[in-house]
C-alpha positions in Angstrom: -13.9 6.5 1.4 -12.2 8.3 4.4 -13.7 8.5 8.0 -13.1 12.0 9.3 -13.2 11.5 13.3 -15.2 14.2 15.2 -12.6 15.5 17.6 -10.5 16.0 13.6 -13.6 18.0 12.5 -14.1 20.3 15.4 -10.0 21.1 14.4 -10.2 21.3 10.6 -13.4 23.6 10.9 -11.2 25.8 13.6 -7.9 25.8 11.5 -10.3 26.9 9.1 -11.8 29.3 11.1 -7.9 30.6 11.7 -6.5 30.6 8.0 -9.6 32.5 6.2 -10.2 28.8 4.4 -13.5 28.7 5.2 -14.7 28.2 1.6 -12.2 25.8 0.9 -12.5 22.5 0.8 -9.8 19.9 2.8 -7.2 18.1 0.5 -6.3 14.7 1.7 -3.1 12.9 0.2 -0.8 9.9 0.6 2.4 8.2 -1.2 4.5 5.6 -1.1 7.9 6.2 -1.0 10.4 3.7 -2.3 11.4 1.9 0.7 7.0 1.7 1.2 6.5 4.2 3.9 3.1 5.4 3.2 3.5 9.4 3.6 0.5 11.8 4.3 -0.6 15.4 3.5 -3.7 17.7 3.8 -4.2 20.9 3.4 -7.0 23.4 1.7 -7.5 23.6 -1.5 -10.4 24.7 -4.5 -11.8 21.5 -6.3 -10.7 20.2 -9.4 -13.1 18.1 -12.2 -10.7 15.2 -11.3 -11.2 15.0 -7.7 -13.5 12.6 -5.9 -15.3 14.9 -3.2 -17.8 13.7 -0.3 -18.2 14.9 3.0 -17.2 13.4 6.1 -17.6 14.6 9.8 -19.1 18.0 7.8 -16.1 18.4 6.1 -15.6 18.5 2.4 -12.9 16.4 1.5 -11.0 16.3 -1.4 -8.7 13.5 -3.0 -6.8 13.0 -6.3 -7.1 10.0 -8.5 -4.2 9.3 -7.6 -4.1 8.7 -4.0 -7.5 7.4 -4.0 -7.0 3.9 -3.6 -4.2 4.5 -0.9 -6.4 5.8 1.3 -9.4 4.0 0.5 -10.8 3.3 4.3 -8.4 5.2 6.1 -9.5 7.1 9.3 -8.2 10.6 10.2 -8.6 11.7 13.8 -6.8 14.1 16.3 -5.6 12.9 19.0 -3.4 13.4 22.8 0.1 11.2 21.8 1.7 12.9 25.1 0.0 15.6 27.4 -0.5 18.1 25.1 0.8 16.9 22.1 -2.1 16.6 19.9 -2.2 15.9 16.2 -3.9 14.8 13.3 -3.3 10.9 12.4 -4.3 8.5 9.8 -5.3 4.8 10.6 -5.0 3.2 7.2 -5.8 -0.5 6.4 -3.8 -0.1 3.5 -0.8 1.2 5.2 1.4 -2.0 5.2 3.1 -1.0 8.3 -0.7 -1.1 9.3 0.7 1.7 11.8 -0.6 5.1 12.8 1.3 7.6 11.1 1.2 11.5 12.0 0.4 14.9 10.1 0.9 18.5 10.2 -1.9 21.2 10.9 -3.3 21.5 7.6 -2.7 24.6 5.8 
């Protein structure tokens, strides 16, 4: 499904850590909007029967149905873009701008 990166881990597990979500489980998501952009979420969440839930990197993951096959063997990591700017970003096959596109903390 999704490859979670180790340096994204070591962050979700500390965001975690920081946010009392400990015994949640991360929620991955993705749309396209109308002009195609591919645009991404996460954040924590509590399962629902229609998720699809594996672990990755030790992390829980969740996903809807519905973004499923967007994401399908998409890559999150964390990363340096410019000294000291580090974020979470999704390398996604399925993306058709191919390109590496950015997310918040999650939540």
């Amino acid at each position: 499904m999704i490859t979670i990166t180790e340096p994204a881990a070591e962050q979700i597990r500390k965001a975690a850590g920081q946010t009392g979500a400990n015994n949640l489980f991360l929620r991955l998501a993705a749309h396209v909007e109308d002009d195609g952009k591919f645009e991404y979420g996460m954040g924590f969440d509590e399962r629902k029967d229609t998720d699809s839930h594996w672990t990755s990197g030790g992390i829980h993951v969740l996903i809807a149905e519905t973004c499923k096959d967007l994401l399908e063997g998409a890559t999150l990591d964390y990363v340096e873009l410019n000294p000291g700017d580090f974020r979470f970003i999704f390398v996604n096959p399925n993306d058709p701008a191919h390109a590496t596109v950015s997310a918040s903390k999650p939540s």
